[in-house]
N, C-alpha and C positions, 0 to 999 in steps of 0.2 A: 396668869392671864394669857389666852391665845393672842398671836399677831402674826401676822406674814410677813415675810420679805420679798419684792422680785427682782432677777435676775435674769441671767440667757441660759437658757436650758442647754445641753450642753452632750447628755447622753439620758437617755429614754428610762424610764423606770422609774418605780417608787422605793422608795429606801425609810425606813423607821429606826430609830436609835437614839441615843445620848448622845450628848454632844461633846465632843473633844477640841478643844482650844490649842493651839499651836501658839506657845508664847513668842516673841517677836525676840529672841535671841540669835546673836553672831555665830553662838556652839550649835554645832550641829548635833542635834537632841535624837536617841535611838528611839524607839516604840517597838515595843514589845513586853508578854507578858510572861509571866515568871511560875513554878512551884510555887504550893505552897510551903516545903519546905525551905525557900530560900528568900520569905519575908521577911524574918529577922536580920539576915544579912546584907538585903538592899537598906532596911531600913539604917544599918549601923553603915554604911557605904555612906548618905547623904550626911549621919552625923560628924562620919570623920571629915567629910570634905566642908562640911561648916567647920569643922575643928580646927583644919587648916587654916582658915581665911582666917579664922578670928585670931590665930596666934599671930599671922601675917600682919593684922590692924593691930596687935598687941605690940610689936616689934616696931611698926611704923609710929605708934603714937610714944614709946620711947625716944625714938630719933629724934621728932618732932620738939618734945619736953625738952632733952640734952641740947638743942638750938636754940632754944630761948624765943621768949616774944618778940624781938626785933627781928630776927631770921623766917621764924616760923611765924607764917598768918592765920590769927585769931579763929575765920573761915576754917583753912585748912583741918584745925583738932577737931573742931566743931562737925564737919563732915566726917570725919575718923569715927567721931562717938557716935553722931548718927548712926552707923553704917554696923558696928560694934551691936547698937541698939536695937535693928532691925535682927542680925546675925540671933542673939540670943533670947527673939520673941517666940516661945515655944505653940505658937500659932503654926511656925512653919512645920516646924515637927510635927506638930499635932498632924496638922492636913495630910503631911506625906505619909505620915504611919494609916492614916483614913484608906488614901488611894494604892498604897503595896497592898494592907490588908485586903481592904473590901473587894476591890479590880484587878489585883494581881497586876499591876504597872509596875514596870521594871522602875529602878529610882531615879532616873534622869527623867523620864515621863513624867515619872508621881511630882519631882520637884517643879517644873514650868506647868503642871496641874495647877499646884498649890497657887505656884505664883499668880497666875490668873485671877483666882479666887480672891486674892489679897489685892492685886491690881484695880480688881473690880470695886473693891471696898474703899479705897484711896479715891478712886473716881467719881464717888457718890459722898465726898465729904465735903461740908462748906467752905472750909478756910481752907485760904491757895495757900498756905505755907504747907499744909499737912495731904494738900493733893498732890502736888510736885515733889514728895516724899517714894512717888512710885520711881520716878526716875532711880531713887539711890532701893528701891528695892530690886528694881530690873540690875542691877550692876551689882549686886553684892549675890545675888540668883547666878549670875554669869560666872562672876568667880567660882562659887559653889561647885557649879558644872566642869569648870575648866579643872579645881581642883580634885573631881573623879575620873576627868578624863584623866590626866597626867598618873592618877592612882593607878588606873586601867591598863596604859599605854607601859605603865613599870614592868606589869606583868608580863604573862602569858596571853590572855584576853582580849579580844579586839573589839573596839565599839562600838563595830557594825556584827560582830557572829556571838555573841555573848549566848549564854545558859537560854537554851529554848530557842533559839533560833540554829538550825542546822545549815551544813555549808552551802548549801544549795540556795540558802537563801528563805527556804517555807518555816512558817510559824508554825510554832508547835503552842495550838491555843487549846488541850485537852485537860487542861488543869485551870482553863482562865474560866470569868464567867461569860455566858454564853450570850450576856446579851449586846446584840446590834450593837456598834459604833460609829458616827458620822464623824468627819474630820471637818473643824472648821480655822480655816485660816484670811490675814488679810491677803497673802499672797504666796503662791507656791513655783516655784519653778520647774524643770524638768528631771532634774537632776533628784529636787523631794522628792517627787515624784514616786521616783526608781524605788526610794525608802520604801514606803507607803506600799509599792507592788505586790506584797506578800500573800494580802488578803485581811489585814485586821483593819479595815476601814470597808463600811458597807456603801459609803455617799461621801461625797466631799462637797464643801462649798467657801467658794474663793470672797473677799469684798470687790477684786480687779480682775482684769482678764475679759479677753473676747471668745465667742466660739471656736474660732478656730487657731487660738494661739498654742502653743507646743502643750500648755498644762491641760488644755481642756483636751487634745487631742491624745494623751496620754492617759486622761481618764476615762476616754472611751476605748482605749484599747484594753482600759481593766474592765469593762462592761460595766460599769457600775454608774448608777444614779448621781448626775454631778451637779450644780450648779454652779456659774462665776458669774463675776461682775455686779455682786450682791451688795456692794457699796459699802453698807454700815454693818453687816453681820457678823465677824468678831466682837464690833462694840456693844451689839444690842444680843446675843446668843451669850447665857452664862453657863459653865464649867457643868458638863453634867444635866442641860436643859435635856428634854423629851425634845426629838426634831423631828418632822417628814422632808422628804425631800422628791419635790414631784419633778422628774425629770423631764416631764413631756410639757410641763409647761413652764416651767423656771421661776419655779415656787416655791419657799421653803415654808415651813407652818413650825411655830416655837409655841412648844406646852400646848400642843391640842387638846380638845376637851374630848369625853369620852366617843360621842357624837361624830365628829371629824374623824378620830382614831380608827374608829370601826369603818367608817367608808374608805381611807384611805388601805386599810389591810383588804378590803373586797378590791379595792384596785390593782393592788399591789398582787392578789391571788390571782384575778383577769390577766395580768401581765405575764405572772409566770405559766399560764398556759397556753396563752397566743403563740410565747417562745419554745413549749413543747411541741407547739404542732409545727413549727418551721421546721424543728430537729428532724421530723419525713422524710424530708428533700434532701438531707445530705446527700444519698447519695445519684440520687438524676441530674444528668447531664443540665448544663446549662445550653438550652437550645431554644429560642425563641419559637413561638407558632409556625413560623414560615419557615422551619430548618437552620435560623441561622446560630451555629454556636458563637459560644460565648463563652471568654475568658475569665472566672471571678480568681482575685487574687490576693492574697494578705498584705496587711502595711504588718515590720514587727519592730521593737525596739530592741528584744533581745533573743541570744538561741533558743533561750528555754522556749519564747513563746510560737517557736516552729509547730511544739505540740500540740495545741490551738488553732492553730493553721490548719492542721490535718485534722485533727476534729470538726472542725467545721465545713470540712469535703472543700476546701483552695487546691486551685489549680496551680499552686506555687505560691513566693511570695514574689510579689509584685514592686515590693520596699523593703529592704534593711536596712533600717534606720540607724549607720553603724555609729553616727555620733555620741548614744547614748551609753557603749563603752568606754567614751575620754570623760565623761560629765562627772563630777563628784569626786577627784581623788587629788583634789588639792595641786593643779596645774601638772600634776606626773603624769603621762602621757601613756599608753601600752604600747609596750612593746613588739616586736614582730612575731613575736612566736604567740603573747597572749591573743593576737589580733588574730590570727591563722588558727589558733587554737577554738575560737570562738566565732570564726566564720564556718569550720569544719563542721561544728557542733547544729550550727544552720543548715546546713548544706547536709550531711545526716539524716537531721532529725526530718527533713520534708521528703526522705525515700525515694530520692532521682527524679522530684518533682525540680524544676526550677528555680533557682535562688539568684533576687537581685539585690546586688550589696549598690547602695548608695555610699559614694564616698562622704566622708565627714563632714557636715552643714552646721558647723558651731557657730556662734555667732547671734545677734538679736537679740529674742527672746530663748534663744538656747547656750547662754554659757554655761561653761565647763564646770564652773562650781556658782552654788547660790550666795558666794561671797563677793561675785561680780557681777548680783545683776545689776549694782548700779554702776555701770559702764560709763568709759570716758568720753564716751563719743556721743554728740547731739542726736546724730540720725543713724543708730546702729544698724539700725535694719538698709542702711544704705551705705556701711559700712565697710570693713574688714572681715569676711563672714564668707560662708560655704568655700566654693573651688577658690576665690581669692584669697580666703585664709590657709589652705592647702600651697597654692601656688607661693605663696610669702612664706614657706617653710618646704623645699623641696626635699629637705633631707626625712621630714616628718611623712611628706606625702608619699615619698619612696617607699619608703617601712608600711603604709597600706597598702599602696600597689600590692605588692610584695606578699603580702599576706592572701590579699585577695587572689593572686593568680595562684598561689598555692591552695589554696581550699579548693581551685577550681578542679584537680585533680580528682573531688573525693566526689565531684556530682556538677551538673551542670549549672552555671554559675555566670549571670550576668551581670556587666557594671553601669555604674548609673552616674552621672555628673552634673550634679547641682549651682544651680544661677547663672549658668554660663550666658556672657550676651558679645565676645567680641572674640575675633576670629584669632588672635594672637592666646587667648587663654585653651582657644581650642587646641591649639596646635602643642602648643608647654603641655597641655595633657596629655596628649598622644605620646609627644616625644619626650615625654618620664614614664609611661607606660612600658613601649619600647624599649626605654633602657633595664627597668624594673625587669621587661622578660630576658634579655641579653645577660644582665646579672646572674640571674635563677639558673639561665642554662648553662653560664663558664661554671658556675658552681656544683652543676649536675644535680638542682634539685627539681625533684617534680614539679610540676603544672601543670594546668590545664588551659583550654582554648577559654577565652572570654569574649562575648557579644560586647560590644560598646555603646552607650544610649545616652544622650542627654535631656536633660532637665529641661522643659519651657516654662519657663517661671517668670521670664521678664519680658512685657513688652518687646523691645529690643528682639528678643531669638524668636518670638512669633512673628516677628516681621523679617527674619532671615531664614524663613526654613528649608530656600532651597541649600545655602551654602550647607546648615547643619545636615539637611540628608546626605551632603556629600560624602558628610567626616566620619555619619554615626548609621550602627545595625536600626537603630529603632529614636523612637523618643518617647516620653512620658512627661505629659502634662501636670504638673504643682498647682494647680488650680488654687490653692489654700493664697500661696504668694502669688500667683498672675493676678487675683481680682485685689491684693492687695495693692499691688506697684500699678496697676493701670486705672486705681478708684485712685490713689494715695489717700488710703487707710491703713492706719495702723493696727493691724488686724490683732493684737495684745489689748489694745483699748479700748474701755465700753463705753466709753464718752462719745465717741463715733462708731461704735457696731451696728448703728440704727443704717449708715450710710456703707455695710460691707453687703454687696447685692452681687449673688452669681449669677442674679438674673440681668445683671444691665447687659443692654445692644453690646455695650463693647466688646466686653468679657466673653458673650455669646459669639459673637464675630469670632476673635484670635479664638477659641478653643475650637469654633467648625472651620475654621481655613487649617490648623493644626490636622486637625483629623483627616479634612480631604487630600489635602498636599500627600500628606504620610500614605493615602491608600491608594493615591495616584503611583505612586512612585514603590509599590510594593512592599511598605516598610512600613511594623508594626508601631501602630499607636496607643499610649492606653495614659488613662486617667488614674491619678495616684492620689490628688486632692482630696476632702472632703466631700466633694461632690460626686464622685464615686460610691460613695457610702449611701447617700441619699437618697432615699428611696422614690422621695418625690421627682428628682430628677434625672432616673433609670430611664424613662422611656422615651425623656426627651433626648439624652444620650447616645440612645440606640437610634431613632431617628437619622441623628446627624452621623451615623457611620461606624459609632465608637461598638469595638469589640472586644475590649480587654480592659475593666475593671480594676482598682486594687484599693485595698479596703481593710478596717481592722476585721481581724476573723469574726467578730462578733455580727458582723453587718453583713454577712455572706449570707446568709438563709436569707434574709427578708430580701436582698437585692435578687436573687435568685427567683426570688416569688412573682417577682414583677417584671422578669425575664420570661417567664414562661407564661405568661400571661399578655406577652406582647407579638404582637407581628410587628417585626420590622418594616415589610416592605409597605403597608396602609398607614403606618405613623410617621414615614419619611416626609409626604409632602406638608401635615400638620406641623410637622419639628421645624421645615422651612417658612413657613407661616410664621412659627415663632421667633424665630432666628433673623425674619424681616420685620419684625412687628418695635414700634417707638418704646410699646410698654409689655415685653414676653409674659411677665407675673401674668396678667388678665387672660391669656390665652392656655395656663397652662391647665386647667382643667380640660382642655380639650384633647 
């Protein structure tokens, strides 16, 4: 039966596929697909690692017996057997031999497949004894997992570069089948995210999340059709459903009928030729009607995707978002040489275009592993997070400095310093910087010059911008967190997404005093937020003075379209109209 779900759209496009379930496990689950020569071998992988557990319940339910009834509770065997019971329901095998075979899913995939399928089936039964039975299947699944990782971790093989996936990181899917996959999860982090980057997902769609929270903003920089904030969609999408995923309006369609199918593929062919004719422009200046050029610049999370940057004609990156090298590795931090090694690789791959490394903005909705996002802190987003998580570990932030000033040698290479709002944090930066260069040069190692720029993300620093031009070459605007700390939205939640507005007076205000101040005073400004992306609000943008853009690469041709389609100097005084207006949204057709 067709039904829809909505959501917040999230990134633009239509997406057709199966649906893929992300079981709600602690293990972190690989995805990836396989030969077929090495079906039988995953398939014997899931059976030893049930093998295991079960000799493990086999052992515990001796102990148990050898205690006697008075020691041992009644409960306690009772769940043993259960768990014993589950282990040897050749459902589970069954299903995983189904999904190695049929889809070529590696067998950590195939088993939280299965388990989904079986979950579902728990869900839809009458008696609460035999529904709360999923609880001892999600735990006897985990073990499962746990005991192929440790099988994995014995070897040679790592969990994350196994058979078919090469070190680089790309999926090798020319043995898999070929058809479309959507990912659908209750909740994803940034750090998934990273997983997920390869290419074997054509659509994602979250049950939580805001537009502009770090997962939604990470799946637009895969370009790919997203939805979040879908509330019930884990619960109501099953294993393998047919999905659409209309990105432009934040709508998912489950089990379309033939009818729907066919119009949403004529949408989905619309789409991908709109985005051929952008491809033209790559390479014309970005220069406004009336002469004025204009800066577009990439946002990136990692080196590789410098090469995207430059495919899409960026005039630099405008954001390295280098947090996303500490995300995922289990609290282990990188090193100075990995950091240097993978700044260089940035700095390279844009060919003496300009590279801005943002220092590390962990914290929020971006920890370091998806094992913390439920955090200790009530108000994390007001917490211990960006430069203040830096400044609370100087020996950590050293070791970036340090990296960063050496990559600067390989190409020009700008730094960026995020949430900054009090004049004492500005000054610990500089003067760890300083020492970071004084280091480098007793040591006699290369480096380069770096521009210094900070972040206006807070209330607070748009209300200080002349102290911050003192200190800094430039600044760039975080638009994503200014409209969040000056609405107090929690921009992760869709319970209040209805109330995240770039368009309110305020927000408009601190980002057109940011702009003028900055070009009063000589010194470049540019928009890094999501509202640089948006193409709806390119022109009001340029209006208020802004020249320098930065943007996932994927959003460069369309913002470029609406550049050259604009005279700055006839849209200024409408932009100030909107800029004084109680309600901007109403004027922005103009």
């Amino acid at each position: 039966m067709t039904f829809s779900i909505h959501g917040l759209a999230v990134t633009r496009g239509i997406a057709i596929g199966r649906a893929v379930l992300v079981a709600s496990s602690r293990v972190d689950v690989a995805h990836y697909f396989i030969e077929p020569d090495q079906v039988e071998g995953e398939i014997n992988r899931v059976r030893r690692g049930r093998n295991a557990v079960i000799k493990e319940i086999q052992r515990l339910q001796q102990s148990v017996e050898a205690l006697g009834p008075k020691e041992a509770p009644p409960e306690l065997k009772a769940l043993l057997d259960v768990h014993l019971m589950l282990l040897q329901d050749e459902e589970i095998i069954g299903g995983v031999k189904h999904w190695v075979r049929e889809r070529l899913y590696n067998a950590e995939w195939a088993l939280t497949s299965q388990l989904e399928v079986m979950a579902r089936q728990f869900d839809e039964m009458e008696d609460e004894y035999l529904r709360e039975r999923k609880a001892d299947l999600e735990q006897i699944t985990e073990k499962v997992l746990r005991a192929m990782q440790e099988e994995m971790q014995g070897g040679s093989a790592s969990l994350y570069m196994p058979a078919g996936v090469h070190a680089a990181g790309s999926v090798d899917t020319d043995a898999a089948d070929k058809t479309a996959l959507v990912l659908v999860a209750h909740e994803l982090s940034p750090s998934d995210m990273l997983q997920f980057k390869q290419g074997i997902f054509t659509g994602f769609i979250t049950d939580v999340g805001g537009k502009t929270s770090h997962t939604a903003i990470v799946a637009r920089s895969m370009d790919i059709p997203a939805v979040v904030g879908a509330r019930s969609a884990s619960q109501l999408v099953r294993q393998d459903d047919w999905i659409i995923i209309d990105g432009n309006a934040g709508v998912v369609i489950v089990d379309p009928s033939p009818i729907i199918l066919a119009e949403y593929q004529y949408k989905q062919r619309e789409h991908e030729l709109a985005r051929s004719r952008l491809v033209r422009l790559r390479d014309t200046p970005a220069i406004t009607l009336d002469g004025e050029p204009v800066d577009l610049l990439a946002n990136i999370e990692m080196p590789e995707d410098a090469a995207a940057a430059v495919r899409a004609g960026a005039a630099g990156v405008g954001l390295f978002r280098s947090e996303f090298l500490f995300m995922g590795r289990q609290g282990r931090l990188p090193d100075e040489e990995e950091q240097y090694q993978a700044y260089r690789r940035a700095v390279e791959g844009m060919n003496g275009l300009p590279v801005t490394i943002r220092t590390v903005d962990i914290g929020a909705d971006k920890p370091m592993d998806s094992s913390a996002q439920e955090g200790k802190h009530l108000n994390p987003a007001l917490g211990l997070r960006a430069i203040r998580w830096s400044l609370a570990d100087p020996a950590m932030f050293l070791t970036q400095l340090r990296a960063i000033l050496r990559a600067a040698a390989h190409g020009p290479v700008k730094m960026l310093v995020p949430m900054l709002a009090h004049l004492s944090e500005i000054r610990q930066t500089l003067s760890l910087l300083e020492q970071a260069r004084a280091e480098l040069h007793r040591e006699g190692r290369p480096q380069g010059a770096v521009l210094v720029g900070a972040m206006i993300e807070i209330p607070a620093a748009a209300l200080m911008l002349k102290t911050f031009l003192r200190y800094f070459d430039y600044l760039s605007i975080g638009t994503n967190d200014l409209i969040q700390y000056t609405l107090a939205i929690d921009r992760a939640d869709e319970s209040v997404a209805h109330l995240y507005d770039p368009l309110h007076p305020a927000v408009l205000r601190l980002v057109a005093d940011t702009i003028a101040e900055g070009r009063a005073q000589g010194k470049e400004v540019s928009v890094c937020g999501e509202m640089a992306g948006d193409v709806g609000m390119t022109r009001l943008l340029l209006g208020l003075g802004l020249r320098s853009f930065s943007m996932h690469p994927a959003q460069i041709l369309a913002v470029k379209q609406e550049v050259l389609r604009a005279d700055a100097a006839k849209i200024a005084p409408w932009a100030r109209q909107v800029l004084d207006s109680e309600s901007p949204s109403a004027l922005m057709g103009g």
